[in-house]
N, C-alpha and C positions, 0 to 999 in steps of 0.2 A: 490771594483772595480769588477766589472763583467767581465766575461771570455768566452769565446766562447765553444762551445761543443769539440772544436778540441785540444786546450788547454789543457784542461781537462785531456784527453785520452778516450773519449765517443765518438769517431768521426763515429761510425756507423751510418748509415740512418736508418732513422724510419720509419717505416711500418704500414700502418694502413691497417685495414680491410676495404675491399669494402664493401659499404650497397645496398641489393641489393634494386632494385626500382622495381622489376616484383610484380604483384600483385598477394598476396598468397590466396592458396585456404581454403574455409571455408567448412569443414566436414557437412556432409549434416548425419542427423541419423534420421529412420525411427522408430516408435516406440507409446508406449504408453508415456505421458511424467514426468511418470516414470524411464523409461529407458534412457528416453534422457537427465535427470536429472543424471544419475548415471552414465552417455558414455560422458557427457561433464562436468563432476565434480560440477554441479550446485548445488544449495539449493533451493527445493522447501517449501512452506509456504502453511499450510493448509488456507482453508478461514472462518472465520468468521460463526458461523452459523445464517441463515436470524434472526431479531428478530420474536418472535413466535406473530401472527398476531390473536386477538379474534375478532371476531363477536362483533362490539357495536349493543346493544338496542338502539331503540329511545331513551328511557330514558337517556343513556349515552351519545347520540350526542346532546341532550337538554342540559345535564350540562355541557357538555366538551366547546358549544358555549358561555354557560353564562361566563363560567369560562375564557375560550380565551377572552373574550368581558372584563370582570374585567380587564383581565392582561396587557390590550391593553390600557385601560382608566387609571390602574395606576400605568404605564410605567413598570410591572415588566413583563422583556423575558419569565422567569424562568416557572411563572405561566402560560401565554401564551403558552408557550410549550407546558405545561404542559394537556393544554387542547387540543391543537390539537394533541398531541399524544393519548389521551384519544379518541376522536374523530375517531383516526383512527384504534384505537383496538390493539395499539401496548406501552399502557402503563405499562402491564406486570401484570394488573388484571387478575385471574387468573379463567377461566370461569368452570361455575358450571353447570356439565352436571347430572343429574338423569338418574340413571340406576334400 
């Protein structure tokens, strides 16, 4: 059987905290962001370095379309890729300068 608060000997009123509804202000930090990384407790993340981009030869954009054309005709992505990243000089051959 259930009992009331009063019953009990708990007959105090409950108090709850007011929440306020004003709109709080957000810290504005000047800085490199660096620092605003370390004054707002954030995590910054390095980026990715570009991939390194070579110069194709004709020669290279000759095969890299034969090769995208194969890969297109026999449904493989992979080779396909494979060729226009060639094409674009960012297959990660690794170019041959004479000094």
């Amino acid at each position: 059987m259930a009992q009331t608060r009063g019953a009990t000997g708990n007959a105090k009123p409950r108090v709850f905290e007011t929440v306020s509804t004003e709109p709080t202000r957000k810290r504005n930090t000047t800085g490199t962001p660096k620092t605003k990384a370390k004054a707002t407790g954030g995590v910054t993340k390095k980026r990715a370095p570009a991939a390194k981009k070579n110069k194709p030869t004709i020669k290279d954009k000759v095969e890299a379309a034969v090769e995208k054309a194969a890969g297109t005709v026999e449904r493989k992505p992979g080779k396909k890729a494979a060729g226009t990243k060639k094409m674009n000089g960012t297959s990660g051959k690794a170019k041959v300068t004479t000094a």
